[in-house]
C-alpha positions as a printed Julia matrix, in Angstrom:
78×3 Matrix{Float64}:
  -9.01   4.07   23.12
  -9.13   0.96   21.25
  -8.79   0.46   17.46
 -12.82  -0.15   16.85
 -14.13   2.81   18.75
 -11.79   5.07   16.77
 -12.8    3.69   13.71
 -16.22   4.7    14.44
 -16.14   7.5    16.12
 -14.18   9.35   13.22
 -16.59  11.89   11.18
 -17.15  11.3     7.57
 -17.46  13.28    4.38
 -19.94  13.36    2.1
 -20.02  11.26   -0.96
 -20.17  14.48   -3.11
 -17.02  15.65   -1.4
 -15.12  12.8    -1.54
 -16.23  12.15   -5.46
 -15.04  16.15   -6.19
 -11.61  15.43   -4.5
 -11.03  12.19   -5.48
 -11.64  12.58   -9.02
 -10.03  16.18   -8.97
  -7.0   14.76   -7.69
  -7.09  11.6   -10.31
  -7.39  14.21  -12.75
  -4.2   16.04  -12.1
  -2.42  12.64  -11.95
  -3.83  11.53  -15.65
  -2.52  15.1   -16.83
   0.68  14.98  -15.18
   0.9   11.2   -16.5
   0.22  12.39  -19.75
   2.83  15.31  -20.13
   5.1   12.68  -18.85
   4.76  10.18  -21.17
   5.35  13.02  -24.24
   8.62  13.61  -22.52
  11.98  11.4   -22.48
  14.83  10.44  -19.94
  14.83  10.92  -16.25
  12.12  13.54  -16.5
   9.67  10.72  -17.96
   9.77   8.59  -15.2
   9.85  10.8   -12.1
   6.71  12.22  -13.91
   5.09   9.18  -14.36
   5.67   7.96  -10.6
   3.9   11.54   -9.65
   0.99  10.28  -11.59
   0.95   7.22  -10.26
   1.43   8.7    -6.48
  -1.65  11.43   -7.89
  -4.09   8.78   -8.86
  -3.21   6.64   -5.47
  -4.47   9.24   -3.18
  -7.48  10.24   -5.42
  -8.39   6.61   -4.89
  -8.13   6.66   -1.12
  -9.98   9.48   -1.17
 -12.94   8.49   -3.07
 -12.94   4.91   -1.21
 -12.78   6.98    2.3
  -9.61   4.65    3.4
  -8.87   5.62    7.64
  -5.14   6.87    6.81
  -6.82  10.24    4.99
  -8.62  10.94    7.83
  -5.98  10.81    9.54
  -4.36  13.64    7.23
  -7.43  15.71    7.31
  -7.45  15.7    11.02
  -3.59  16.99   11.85
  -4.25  19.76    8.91
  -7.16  20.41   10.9
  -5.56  21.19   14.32
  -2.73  23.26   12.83
């Protein structure tokens, strides 16, 4: 199967569930972000980079990017 067809044969979600998730998850990056910039040391930045990875895949999800679907489809079939 070539790379176009599978492109366009994937399903979608809906806008409303990809808005819920995406901001959810942006959410919980913004709060972890937050408790990690009250703290100090090592702690601090291994929090932040959380955030950071937390807000990253509420973007992909909101802007439907092909390698979520790809996550949503091998949860799927186990």
């Amino acid at each position: 199967m070539d790379q176009t067809r599978q492109v366009t044969a994937r399903s979608k979600d809906c806008l409303e569930c990809r808005l819920v998730g995406g901001i959810g998850m942006m959410g919980i990056g913004l709060y972890v972000g937050y408790n990690g910039y009250l703290k100090t040391g090592f702690s601090r930045s291994g929090m932040i980079c959380i955030a950071c990875g937390a807000i990253g895949l509420g973007l992909a999800r909101i802007l439907d990017f092909p390698e979520v679907e790809k996550i949503n489809d091998t949860v799927k079939k186990s």
